[in-house]
C-alpha positions as CSV (number, residue, x, y, z in Angstrom):
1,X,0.0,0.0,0.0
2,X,1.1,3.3,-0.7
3,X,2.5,5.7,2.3
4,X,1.4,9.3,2.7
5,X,3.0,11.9,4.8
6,X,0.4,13.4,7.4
7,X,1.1,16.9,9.5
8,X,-0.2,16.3,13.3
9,X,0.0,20.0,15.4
10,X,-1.0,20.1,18.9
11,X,-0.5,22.0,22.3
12,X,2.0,21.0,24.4
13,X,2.5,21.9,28.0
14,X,6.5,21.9,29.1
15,X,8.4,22.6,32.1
16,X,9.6,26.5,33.5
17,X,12.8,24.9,32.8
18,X,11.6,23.5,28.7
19,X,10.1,27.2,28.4
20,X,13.3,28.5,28.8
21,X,15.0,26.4,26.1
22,X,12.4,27.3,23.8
23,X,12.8,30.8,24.1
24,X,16.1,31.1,24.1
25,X,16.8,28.6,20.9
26,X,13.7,31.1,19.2
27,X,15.4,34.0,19.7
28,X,18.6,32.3,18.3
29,X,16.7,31.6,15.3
30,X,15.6,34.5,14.9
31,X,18.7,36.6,15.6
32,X,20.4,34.1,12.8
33,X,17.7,34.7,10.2
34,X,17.9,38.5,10.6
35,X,21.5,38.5,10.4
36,X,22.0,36.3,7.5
37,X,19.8,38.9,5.6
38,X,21.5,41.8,6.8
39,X,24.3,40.6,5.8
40,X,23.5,39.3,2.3
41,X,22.6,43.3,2.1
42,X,25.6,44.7,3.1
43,X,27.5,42.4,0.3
44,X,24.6,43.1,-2.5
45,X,25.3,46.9,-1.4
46,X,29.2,46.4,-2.3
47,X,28.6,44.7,-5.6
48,X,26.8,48.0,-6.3
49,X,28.8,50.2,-5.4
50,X,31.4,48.1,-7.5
51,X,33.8,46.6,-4.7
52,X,33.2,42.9,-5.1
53,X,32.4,41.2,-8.2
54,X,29.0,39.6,-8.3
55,X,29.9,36.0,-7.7
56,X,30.9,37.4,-3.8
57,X,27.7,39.2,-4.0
58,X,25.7,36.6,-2.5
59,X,26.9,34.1,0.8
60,X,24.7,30.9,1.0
61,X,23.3,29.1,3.8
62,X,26.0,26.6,4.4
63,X,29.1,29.5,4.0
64,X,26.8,31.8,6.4
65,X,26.8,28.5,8.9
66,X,30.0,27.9,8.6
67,X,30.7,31.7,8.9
68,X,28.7,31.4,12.3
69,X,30.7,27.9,13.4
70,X,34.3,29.3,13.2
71,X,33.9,32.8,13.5
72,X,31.2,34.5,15.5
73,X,30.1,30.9,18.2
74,X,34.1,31.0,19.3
75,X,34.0,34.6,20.5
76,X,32.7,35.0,24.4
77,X,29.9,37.8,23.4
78,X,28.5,35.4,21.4
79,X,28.4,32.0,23.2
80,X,24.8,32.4,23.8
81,X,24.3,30.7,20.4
82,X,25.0,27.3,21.8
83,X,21.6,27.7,23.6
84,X,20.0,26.4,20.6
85,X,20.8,23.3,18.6
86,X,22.8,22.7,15.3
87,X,20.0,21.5,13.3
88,X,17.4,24.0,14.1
89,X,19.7,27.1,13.8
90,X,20.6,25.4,9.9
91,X,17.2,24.9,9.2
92,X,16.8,29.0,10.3
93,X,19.1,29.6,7.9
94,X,18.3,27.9,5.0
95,X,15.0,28.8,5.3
96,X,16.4,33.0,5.3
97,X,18.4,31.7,2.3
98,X,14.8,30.1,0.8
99,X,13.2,33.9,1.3
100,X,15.8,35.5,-0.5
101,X,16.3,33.6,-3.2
102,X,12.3,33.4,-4.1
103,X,12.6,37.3,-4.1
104,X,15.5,37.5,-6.7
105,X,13.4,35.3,-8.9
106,X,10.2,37.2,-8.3
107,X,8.0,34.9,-6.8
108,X,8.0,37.1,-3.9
109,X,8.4,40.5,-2.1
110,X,12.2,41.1,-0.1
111,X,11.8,39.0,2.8
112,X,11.2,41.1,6.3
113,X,13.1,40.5,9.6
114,X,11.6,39.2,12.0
115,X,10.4,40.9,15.2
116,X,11.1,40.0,18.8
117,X,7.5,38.2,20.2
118,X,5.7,39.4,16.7
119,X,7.1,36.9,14.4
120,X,6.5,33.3,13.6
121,X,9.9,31.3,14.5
122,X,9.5,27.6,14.7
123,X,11.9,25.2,16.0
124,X,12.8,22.3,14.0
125,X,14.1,19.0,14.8
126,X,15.3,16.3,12.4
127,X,14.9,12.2,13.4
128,X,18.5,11.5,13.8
129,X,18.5,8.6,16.6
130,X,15.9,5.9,17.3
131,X,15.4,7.5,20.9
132,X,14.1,11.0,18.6
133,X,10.6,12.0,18.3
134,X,9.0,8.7,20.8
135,X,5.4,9.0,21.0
136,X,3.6,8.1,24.2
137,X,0.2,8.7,24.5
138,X,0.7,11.8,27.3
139,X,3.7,12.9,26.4
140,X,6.0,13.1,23.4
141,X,10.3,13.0,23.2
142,X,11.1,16.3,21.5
143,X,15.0,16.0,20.5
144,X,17.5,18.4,23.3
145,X,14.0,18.7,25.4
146,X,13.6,15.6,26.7
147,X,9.8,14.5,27.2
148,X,7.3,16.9,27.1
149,X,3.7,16.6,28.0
150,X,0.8,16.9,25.1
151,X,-1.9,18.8,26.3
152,X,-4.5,16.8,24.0
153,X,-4.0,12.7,24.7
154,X,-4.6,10.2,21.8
155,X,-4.7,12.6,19.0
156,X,-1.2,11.7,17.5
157,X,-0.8,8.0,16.7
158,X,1.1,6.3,19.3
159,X,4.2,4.6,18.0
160,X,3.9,6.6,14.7
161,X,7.1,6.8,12.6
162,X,7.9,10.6,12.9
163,X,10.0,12.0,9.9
164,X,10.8,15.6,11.5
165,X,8.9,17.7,13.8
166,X,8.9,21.5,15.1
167,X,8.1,23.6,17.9
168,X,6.2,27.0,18.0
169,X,5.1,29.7,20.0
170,X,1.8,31.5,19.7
171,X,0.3,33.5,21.8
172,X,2.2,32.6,24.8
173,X,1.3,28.8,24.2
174,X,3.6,26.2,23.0
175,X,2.8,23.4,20.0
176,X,4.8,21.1,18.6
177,X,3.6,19.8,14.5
178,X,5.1,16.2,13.6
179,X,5.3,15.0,10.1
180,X,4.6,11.1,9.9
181,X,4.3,8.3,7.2
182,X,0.8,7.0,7.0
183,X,-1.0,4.2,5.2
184,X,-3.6,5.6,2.2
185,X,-6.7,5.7,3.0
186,X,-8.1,6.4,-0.3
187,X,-11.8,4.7,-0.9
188,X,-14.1,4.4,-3.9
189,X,-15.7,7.3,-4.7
190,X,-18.5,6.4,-6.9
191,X,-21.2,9.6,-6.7
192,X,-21.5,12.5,-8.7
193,X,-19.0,15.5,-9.1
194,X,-19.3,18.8,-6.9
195,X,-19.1,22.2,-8.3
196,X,-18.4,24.8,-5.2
197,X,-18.5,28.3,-5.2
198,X,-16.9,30.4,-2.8
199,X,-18.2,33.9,-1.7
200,X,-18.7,36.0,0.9
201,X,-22.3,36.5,1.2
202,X,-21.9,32.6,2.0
203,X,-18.5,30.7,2.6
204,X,-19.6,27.9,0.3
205,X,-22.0,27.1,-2.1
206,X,-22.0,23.5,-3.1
207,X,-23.4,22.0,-6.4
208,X,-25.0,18.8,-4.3
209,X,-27.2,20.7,-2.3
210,X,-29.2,23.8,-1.4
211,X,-28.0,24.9,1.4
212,X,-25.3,26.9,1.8
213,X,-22.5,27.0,4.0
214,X,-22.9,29.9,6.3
215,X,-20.3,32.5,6.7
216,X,-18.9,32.2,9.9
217,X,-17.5,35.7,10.6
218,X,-21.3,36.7,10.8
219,X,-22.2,35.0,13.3
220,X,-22.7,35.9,16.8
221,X,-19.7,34.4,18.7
222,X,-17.3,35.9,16.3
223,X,-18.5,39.6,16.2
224,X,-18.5,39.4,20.1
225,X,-14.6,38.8,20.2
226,X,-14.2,40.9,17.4
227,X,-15.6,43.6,19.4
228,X,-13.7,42.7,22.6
229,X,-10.2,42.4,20.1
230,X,-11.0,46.4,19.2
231,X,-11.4,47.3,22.9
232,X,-8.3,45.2,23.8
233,X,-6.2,46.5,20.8
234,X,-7.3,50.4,22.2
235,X,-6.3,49.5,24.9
236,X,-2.7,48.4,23.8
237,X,-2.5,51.9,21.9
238,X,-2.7,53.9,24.8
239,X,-0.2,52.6,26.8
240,X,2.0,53.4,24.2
241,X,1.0,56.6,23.5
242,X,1.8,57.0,27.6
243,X,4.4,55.6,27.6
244,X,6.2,58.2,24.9
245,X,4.6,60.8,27.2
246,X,6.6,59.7,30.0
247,X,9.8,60.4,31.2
248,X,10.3,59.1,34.6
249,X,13.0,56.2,34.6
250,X,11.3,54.4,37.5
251,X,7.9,54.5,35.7
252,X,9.3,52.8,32.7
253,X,10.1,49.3,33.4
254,X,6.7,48.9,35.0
255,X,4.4,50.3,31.5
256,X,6.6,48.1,29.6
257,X,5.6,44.9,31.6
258,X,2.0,46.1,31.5
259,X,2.5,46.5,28.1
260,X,3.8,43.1,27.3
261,X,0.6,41.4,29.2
262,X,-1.6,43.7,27.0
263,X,-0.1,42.3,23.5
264,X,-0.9,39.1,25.0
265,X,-4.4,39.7,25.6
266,X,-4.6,41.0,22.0
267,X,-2.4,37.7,20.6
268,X,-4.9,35.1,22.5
269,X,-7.9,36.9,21.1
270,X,-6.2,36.7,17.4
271,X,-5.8,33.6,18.2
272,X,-8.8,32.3,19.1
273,X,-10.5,33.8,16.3
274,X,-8.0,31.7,14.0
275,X,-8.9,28.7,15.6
276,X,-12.8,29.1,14.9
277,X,-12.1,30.1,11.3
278,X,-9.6,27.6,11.2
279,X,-12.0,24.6,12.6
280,X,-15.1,25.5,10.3
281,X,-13.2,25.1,7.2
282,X,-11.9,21.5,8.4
283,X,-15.7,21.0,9.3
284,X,-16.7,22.1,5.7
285,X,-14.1,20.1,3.9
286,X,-15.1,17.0,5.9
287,X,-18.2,17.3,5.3
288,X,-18.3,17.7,1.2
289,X,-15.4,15.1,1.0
290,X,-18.0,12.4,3.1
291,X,-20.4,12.9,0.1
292,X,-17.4,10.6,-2.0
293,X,-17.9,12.3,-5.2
294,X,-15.8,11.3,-8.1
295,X,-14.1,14.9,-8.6
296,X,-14.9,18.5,-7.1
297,X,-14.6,21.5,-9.0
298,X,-13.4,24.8,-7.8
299,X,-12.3,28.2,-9.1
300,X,-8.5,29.2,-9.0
301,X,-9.9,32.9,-7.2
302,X,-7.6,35.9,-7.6
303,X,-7.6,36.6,-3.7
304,X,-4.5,38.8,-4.4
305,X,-6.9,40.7,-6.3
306,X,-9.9,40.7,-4.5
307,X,-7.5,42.4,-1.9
308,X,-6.8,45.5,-3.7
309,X,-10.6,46.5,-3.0
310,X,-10.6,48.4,0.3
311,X,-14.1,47.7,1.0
312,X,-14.2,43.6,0.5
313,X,-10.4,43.5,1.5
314,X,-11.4,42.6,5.3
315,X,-14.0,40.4,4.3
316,X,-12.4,38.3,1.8
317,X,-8.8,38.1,4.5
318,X,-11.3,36.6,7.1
319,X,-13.2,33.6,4.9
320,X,-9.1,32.2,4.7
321,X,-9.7,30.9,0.8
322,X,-6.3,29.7,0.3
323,X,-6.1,27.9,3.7
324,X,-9.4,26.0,2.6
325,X,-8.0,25.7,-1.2
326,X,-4.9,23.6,0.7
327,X,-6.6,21.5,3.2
328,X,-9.5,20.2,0.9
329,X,-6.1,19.7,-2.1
330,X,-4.7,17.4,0.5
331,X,-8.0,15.8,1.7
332,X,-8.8,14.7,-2.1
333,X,-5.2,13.9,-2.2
334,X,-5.4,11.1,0.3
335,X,-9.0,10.1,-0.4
336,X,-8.5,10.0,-4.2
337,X,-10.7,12.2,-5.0
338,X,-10.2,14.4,-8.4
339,X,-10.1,18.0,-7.8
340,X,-10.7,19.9,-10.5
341,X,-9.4,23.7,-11.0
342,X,-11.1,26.1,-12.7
343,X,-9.4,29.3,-14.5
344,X,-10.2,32.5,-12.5
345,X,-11.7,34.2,-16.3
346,X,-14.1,30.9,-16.4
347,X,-17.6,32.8,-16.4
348,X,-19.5,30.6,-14.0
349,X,-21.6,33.5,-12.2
350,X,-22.4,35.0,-15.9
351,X,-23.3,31.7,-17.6
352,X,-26.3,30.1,-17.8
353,X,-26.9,26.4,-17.0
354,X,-29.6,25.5,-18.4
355,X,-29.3,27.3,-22.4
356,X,-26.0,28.2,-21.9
357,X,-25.5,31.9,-23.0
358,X,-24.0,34.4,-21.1
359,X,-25.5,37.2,-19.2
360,X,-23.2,40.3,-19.7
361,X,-24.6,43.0,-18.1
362,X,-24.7,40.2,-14.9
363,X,-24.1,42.6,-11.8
364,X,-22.5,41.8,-8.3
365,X,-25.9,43.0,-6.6
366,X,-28.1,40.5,-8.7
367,X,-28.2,38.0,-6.3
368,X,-30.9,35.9,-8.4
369,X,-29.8,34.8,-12.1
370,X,-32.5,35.3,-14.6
371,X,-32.1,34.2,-18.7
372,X,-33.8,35.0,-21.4
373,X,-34.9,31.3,-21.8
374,X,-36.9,31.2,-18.4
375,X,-34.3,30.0,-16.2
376,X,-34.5,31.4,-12.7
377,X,-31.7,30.5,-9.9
378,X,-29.7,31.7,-7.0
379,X,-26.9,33.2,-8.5
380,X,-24.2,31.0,-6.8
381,X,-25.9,28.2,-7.0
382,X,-26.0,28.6,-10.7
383,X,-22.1,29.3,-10.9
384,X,-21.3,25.7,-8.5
385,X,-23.2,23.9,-11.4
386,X,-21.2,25.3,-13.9
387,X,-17.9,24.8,-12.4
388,X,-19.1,21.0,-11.8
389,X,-19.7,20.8,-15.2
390,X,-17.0,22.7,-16.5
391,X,-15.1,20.9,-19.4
392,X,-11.7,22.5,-19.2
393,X,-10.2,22.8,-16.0
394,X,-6.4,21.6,-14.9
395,X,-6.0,18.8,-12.1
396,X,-4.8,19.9,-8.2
């Protein structure tokens, strides 16, 4: 039978002494990302100004760790660096290396440092030993912390064979994510194809039934926390605004503390709205993938486009479309289902399903699709048939 490698995350709970290894070998991480950038700069900036050729222009990972090894770990100032281990500062490094190269190939914009408590630094750990990455069903060996209790029991298959693993800080809590080889469980999927439209009116509209599914950032529960994230965020602004008014030395230390506890009030509650988004787009993509359709059609959105609209920018950042794009590509992926991709200029809201012509002068307020020929439908509905029956697509 095939293997498949599966991604397990959960919350662990580690010793004072476990929290202080972790925040220590993060902010080595971090310190060794940011300077590995700055100093690819400094040598690009040379090149420029014409005082190295372009072949000295540019210092890869492994010269930058080596760099690090013999030159900057010997000196005293700098011993702090042993706090974190070899294979997790490399991996911090390669993955500032990965950052800048994608810029100089324009896949993407100059990669930013990263910011003390602001940025996401993960930890990671290779399986080197036989003794690396045990799994117990309370508690999980991490490799230089030992064991370290899971907050959640169960949820990661005991005695799983763990390929590599990381550790992360969010919001003051700790999680460790393990890679692990898996058997497929793909299954026969013998029912009909699913077109799905997403929007923002409604997350998801699926081909297979009538009912939508509901956005979730209008309901109740979410606009609550929102509302408590804008108080708490206020909040957060005035003590810094206070605290440039001040002056008093012995006044300081003690706004800065406050201040720290107030960025992680603000963290948890961006936080927990993640997780509620988060967990409703698992639930929807569990629940279309238990229908076992032979293929499901989507639409390859321009999100980065949508953005550029100030007044749906907010709206279409919170509905997460890539994160649901990549979960339900891997779901299909290990479940053998076909998922179908759409172009973006495909005109499924504009085309009619039942003659199908096109309805050009279609606007984004006419919520119910009327043709010429008598056919009357919700207008998303009417765009999930089309992309289920959609001839020309490309394969996820």
């Amino acid at each position: 039978m095939k293997k498949l490698q599966r991604a397990y995350k959960v919350e662990i709970k580690p010793t004072p002494s476990q929290i202080k290894k972790i925040n220590q070998s993060i902010g080595v991480c971090r310190w060794l990302y940011n300077e590995y950038l700055a100093t690819n700069n400094k040598l690009y900036a040379q090149f420029k100004e014409g005082l190295i050729d372009k072949k000295q222009a540019f210092m890869s990972a492994n010269d930058f760790d080596k760099y690090i090894n013999n030159e900057v770990k010997v000196l005293d100032e700098y011993s702090w660096i042993n706090n974190c281990g070899s294979k997790a500062r490399k991996k911090a490094i390669k993955n500032a290396e990965t950052a800048y190269k994608r810029f100089f190939k324009g896949q993407s914009s100059f990669p930013k440092f990263k910011k003390k408590n602001k940025s996401d630094v993960k930890l990671y750990f290779p399986k080197n030993n036989k003794a690396d990455w045990k799994i117990d069903r309370h508690r999980i060996m991490i490799p230089t912390l030992k064991n370290v209790r899971l907050k959640e029991y169960g949820y990661i298959p005991v005695a799983a064979k763990v390929i590599s693993g990381t550790v992360s800080k969010k919001a003051n809590r700790y999680y460790v994510s393990v890679i692990i080889d898996t058997e497929n469980t793909s299954q026969e999927n013998m029912n009909q194809g699913i077109g799905i439209d997403l929007g923002i009116k409604d997350f998801a509209i699926c081909s297979n039934t009538d009912k939508p599914y509901k956005n979730i950032n209008k309901t109740q529960r979410v606009r609550k926390l929102e509302k408590k994230l804008l108080r708490e965020q206020r909040k957060l602004s005035r003590k810094y605004e206070s605290l440039k008014l001040r002056n008093k030395k012995e006044k300081g230390e003690a706004t800065r503390q406050n201040i720290q506890k107030q960025i992680i009030k603000v963290q948890i509650l961006h936080q927990r709205l993640a997780n509620i988004r988060t967990d409703y787009i698992n639930k929807v993509v569990s629940s279309v993938v238990r229908n076992k359709p032979q293929y499901i059609t989507i639409e390859d959105l321009n999100v980065k486009g949508l953005m550029k609209n100030k007044h749906l920018s907010k709206a279409v950042a919170e509905q997460k479309f890539y994160e649901f794009r990549n979960k339900l590509t891997n779901k299909c992926h290990a479940l053998g289902i076909e998922l179908r991709i759409v172009n973006r200029f495909y005109p499924s809201s504009k085309l009619c399903h039942s003659c199908g012509s096109i309805k050009k002068d279609l606007k984004l307020k006419d919520r119910i699709y009327k043709c010429e020929c008598g056919y009357v439908a919700d207008r998303d509905y009417n765009a999930s048939l089309n992309l289920r029956d959609a001839k020309i697509y490309n394969i996820a």
